[in-house]
N, C-alpha and C positions, 0 to 999 in steps of 0.2 A: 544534423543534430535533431532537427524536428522530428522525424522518423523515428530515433532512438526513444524520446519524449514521448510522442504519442504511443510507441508499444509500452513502454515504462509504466503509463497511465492505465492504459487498457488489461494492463496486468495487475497495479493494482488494485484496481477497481474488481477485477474478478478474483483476487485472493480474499479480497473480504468480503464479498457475496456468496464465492462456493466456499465447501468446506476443505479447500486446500491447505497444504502447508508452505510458505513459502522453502524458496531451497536452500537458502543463505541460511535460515533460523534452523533448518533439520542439521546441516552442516557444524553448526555455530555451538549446536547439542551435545553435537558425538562429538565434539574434539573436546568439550568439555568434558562428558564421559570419559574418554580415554586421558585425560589429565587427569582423572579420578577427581573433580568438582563435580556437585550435582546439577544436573541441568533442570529448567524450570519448564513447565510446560505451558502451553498458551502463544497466544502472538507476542510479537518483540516491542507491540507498543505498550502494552498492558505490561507488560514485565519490566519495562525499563522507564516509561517515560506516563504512565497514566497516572502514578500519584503525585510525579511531579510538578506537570503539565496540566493535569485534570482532578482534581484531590476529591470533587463532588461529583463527576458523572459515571453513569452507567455504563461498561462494556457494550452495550448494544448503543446507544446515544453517539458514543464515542467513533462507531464502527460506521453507524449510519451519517456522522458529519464527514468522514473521511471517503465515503462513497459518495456522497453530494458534490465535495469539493474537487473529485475527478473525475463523476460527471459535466460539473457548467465547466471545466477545462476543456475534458473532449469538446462541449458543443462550443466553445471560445474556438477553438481551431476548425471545426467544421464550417462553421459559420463563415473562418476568413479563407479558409480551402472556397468554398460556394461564390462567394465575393467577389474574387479574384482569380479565379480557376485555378487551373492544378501547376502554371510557372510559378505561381507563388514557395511551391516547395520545391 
């Protein structure tokens, strides 16, 4: 499970640095389209969860605390990967 974890991380860490889409949100789109709902455009946190979660910050604030918070995770796990060598996984 740690394996699934750390790609999990590492991916999204790279969905909000590049300008990727993730795949579940372009999915999550068109089935709304073909429902004939309109779909909204932007990331799935800003759309669903940033004015209720975050009602005063910035899209880029927002985007750069959630990259901090899966960066010190990777280096959490790199750290105990180093520590204790690689039986530990």
């Amino acid at each position: 499970m740690r394996w699934l974890h750390i790609t999990s991380l590492i991916w999204g860490v790279a969905i909000e640095i590049l300008p990727w889409s993730c795949p579940l949100t372009l999915a999550e789109n068109w089935l709304e389209l073909r429902a004939g709902s309109t779909s909204y455009q932007g990331s799935f946190v800003l759309h669903y969860l940033d004015m209720l979660v975050y009602p005063n910050i910035s899209p880029l604030l927002l985007t750069q605390a959630a990259v901090v918070v899966g960066i010190v995770n990777l280096g959490i796990y790199f750290r105990r990967f180093r520590r204790r060598g690689t039986t530990a996984w």
